[in-house]
C-alpha positions as CSV (number, residue, x, y, z in Angstrom):
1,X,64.6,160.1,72.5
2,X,66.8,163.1,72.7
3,X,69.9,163.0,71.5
4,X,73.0,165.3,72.7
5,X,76.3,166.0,72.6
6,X,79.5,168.2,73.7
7,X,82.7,169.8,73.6
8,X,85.2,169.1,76.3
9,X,88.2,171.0,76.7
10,X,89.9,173.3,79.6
11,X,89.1,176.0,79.4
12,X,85.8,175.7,77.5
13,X,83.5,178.8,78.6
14,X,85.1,180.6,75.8
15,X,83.7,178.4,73.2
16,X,81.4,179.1,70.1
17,X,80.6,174.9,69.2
18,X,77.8,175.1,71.5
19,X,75.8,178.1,69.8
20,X,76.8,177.2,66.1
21,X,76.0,173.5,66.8
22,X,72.5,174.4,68.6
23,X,71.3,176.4,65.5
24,X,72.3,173.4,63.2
25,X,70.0,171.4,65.3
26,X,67.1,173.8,65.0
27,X,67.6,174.5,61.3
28,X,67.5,171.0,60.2
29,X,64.4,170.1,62.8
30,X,66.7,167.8,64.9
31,X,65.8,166.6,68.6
32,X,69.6,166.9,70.0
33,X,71.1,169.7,72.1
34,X,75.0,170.1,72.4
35,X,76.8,171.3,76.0
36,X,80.2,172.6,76.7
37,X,82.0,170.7,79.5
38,X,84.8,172.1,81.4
39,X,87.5,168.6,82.0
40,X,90.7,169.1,83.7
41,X,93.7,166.9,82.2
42,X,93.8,164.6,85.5
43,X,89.9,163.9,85.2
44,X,89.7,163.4,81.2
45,X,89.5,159.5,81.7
46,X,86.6,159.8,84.0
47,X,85.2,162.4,82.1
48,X,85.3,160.1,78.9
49,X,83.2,157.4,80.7
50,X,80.7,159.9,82.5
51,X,80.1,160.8,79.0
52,X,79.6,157.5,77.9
53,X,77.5,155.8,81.0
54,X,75.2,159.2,80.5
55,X,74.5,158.6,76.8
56,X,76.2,161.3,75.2
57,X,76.0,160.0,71.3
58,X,79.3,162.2,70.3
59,X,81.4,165.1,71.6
60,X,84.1,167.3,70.0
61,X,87.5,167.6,71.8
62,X,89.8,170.8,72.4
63,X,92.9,171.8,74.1
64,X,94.7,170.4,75.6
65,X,93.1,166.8,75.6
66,X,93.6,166.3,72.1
67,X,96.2,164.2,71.6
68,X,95.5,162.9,75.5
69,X,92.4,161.5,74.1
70,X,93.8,158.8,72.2
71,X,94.3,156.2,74.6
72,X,90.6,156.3,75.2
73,X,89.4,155.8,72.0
74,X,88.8,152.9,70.4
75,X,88.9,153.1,66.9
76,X,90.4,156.2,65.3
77,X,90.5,156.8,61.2
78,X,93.7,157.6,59.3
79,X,93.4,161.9,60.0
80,X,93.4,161.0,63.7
81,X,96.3,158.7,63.4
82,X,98.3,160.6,61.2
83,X,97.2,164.1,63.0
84,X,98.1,162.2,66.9
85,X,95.1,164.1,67.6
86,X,91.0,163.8,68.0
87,X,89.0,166.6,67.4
88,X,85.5,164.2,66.9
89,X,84.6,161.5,69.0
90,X,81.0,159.1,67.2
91,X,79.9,156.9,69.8
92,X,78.9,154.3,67.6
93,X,75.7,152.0,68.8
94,X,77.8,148.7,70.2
95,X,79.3,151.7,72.7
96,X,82.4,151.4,70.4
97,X,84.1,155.3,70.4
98,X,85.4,156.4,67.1
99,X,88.0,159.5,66.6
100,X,88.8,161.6,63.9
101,X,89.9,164.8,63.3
102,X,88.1,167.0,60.9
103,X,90.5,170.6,61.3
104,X,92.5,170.0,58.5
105,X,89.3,168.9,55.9
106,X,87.8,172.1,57.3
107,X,90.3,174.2,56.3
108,X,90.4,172.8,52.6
109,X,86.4,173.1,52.9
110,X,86.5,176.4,53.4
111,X,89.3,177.1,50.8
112,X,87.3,175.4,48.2
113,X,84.1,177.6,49.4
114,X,85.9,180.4,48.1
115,X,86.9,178.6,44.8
116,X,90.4,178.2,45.8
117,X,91.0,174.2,44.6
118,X,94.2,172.5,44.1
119,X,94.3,173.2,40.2
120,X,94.5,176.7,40.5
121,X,97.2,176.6,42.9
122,X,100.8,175.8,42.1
123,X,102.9,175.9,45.3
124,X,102.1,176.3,49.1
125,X,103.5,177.5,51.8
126,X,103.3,176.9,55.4
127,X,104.3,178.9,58.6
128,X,104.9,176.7,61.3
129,X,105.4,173.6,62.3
130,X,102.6,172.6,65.3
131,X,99.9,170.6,65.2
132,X,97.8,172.4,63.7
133,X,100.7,172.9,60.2
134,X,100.9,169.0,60.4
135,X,97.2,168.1,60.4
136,X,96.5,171.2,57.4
137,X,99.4,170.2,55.0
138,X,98.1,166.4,56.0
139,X,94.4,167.6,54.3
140,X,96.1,169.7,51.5
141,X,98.0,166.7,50.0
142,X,95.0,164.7,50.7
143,X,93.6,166.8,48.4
144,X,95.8,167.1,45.8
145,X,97.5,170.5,46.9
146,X,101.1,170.9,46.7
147,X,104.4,170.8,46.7
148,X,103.8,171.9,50.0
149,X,107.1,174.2,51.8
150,X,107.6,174.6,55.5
151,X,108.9,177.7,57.4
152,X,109.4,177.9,61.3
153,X,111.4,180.0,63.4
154,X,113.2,176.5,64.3
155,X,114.2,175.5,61.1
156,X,114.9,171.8,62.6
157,X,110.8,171.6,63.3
158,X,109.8,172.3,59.8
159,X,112.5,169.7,58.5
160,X,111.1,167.4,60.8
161,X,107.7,168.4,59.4
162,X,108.4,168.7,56.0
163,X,109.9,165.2,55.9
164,X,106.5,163.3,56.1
165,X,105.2,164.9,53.0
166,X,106.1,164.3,49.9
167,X,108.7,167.3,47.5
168,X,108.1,168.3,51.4
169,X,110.8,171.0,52.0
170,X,111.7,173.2,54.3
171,X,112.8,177.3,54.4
172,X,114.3,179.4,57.2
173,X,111.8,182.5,57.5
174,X,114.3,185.1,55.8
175,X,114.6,182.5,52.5
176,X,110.6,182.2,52.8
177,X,110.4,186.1,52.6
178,X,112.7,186.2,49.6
179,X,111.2,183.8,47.6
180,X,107.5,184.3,48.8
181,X,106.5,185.4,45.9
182,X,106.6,181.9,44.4
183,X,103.8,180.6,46.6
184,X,100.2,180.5,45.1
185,X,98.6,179.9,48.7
186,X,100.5,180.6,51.7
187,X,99.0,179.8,55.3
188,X,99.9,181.3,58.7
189,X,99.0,178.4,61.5
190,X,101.0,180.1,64.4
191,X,99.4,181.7,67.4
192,X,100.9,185.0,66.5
193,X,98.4,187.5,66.6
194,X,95.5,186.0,68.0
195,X,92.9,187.2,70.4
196,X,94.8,191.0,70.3
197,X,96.9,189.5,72.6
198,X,100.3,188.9,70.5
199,X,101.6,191.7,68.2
200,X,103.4,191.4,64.9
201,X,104.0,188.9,62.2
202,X,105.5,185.2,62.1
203,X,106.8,186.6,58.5
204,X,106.8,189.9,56.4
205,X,103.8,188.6,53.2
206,X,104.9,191.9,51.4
207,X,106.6,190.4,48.7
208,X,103.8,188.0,47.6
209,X,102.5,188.0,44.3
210,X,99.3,189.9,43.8
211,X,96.2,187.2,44.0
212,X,98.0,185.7,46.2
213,X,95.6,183.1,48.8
214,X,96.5,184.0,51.8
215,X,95.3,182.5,55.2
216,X,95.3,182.6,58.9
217,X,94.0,180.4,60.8
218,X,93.2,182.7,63.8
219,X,89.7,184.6,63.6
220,X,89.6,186.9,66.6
221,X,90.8,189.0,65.6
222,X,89.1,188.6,62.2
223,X,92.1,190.1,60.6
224,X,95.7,189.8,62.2
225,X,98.3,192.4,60.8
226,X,99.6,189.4,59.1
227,X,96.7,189.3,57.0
228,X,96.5,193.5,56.7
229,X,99.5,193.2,55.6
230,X,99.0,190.4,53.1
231,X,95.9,192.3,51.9
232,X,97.3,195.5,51.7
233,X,100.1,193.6,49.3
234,X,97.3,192.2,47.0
235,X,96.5,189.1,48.5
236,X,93.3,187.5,48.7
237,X,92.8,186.8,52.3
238,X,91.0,184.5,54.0
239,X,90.5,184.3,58.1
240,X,90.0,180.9,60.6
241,X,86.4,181.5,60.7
242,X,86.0,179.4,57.8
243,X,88.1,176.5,59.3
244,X,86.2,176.6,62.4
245,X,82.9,176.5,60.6
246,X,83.6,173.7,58.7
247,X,85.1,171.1,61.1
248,X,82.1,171.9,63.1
249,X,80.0,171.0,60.2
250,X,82.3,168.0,59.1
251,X,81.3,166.6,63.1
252,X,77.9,167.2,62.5
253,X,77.7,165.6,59.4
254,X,79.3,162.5,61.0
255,X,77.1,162.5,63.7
256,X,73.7,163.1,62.1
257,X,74.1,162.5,57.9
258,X,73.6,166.7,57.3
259,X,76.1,168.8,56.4
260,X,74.9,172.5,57.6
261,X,74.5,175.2,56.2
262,X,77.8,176.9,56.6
263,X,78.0,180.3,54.5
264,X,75.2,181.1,56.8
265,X,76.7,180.5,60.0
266,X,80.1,182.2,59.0
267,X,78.8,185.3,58.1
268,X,76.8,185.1,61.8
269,X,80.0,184.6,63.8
270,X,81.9,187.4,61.6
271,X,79.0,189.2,62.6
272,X,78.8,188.3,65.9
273,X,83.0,188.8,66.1
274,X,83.1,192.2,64.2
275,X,81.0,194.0,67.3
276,X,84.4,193.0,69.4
């Protein structure tokens, strides 16, 4: 029988998961099909079981449901608890619904696609202090990146932040500029820039040391004046598309055994997001 699955968020229409996850499916001859599905915050509990009493096998999650998720899931792995957030729901075949969160593997995935690994790396630094900071410094130590610095323009946040990691520390933005030049990867997880929409820079990368890995998480635009800038300096940049990609792939894999063909698929959407 065919299998499918989904992406729930609000709002959704905006959403790439359903194309990129679609050509997976064709390219690796699977029977499954993959839907967006636009749920409001006050109907994500019915929405949850809708999905479940019409046999949807696993769905991604997006803003804003996905720490709001939680208390619907039954069983969620240490990235989910640790991140307070679901990106990847498996519904497993007793009905049981497992979360994880696969958007802080992704980004390492696609750092170590361009042959950036932890033993090349000496120290890291991170702008910002959301959700999205937490759950990528979360996958860096995982994989043996680090120490790992924090910088935020409320200082207090990236104490906080830094606190749950270990030589964890924490730098106002005008000490990160001075000393930037320290960092072997430094990596921009603020919304600053994205979709044209927001000018400027969380920081000023023009002091970084050439070679330099630097990355934003944003990918539309596919490169942010953070990352002109950083480039411009001598950095080796690296966009969100990659991320995305991967914890795409990382939910496919869990729900199907394949990992996808990714290198593929991210020179499509850069592609696909260049004719902007």
């Amino acid at each position: 029988m065919k299998k499918w699955y989904a992406v729930i968020g609000d709002p959704i229409e905006q959403s790439m998961s359903p194309a990129m996850h679609d050509e997976w499916f064709q390219e690796n001859g699977i029977d499954a099909s993959y839907l967006p599905i636009h749920v409001k915050a006050d109907h994500l509990e019915n929405a949850i079981e809708s999905l479940k009493r019409l046999g949807c096998s696993g769905w991604n999650v997006t803003v804003p449901h996905k720490s709001a998720i939680i208390p619907f899931i039954d069983k969620l792995d240490e990235s989910a608890r640790r991140m307070n957030a679901v990106n990847t729901v498996k519904v497993l075949e007793d009905g049981t619904l497992y979360g994880t969160n696969t958007d802080g593997r992704g980004f390492v995935r696609s750092l170590q696609e361009i042959g950036c690994v932890s033993g090349k790396i000496d120290e890291v630094l991170i702008i910002g202090a959301g959700g999205a900071a937490n759950g990528i410094s979360f996958a860096l130590e995982a994989a043996g990146f680090g120490p790992l610095s924090f910088t935020n323009r409320t200082v207090d946040k990236a104490q906080q932040l830094a606190a749950n990691f270990k030589d964890g520390a924490a730098l106002s933005l005008s000490d990160a500029e001075s000393s930037i030049s320290k960092f072997g990867l430094i990596v921009q997880t603020t919304s600053v820039g994205m979709n044209f929409a927001q000018s400027g820079m969380p920081m000023n990368p023009n002091g970084i040391a050439d070679g330099t890995v630097v990355s934003d998480i944003i990918y539309n635009p596919l490169e942010t004046e953070f990352l002109r800038t950083a480039r411009d300096s001598g950095g080796n940049i690296i966009n969100g598309i990659g991320m995305f990609v991967h914890q795409g792939a990382l939910a496919f894999e869990l729900w199907t055994g394949v990992y996808p063909d990714t290198k593929k698929m991210i020179t499509s959407i850069s592609t696909k997001l260049g004719g902007n």
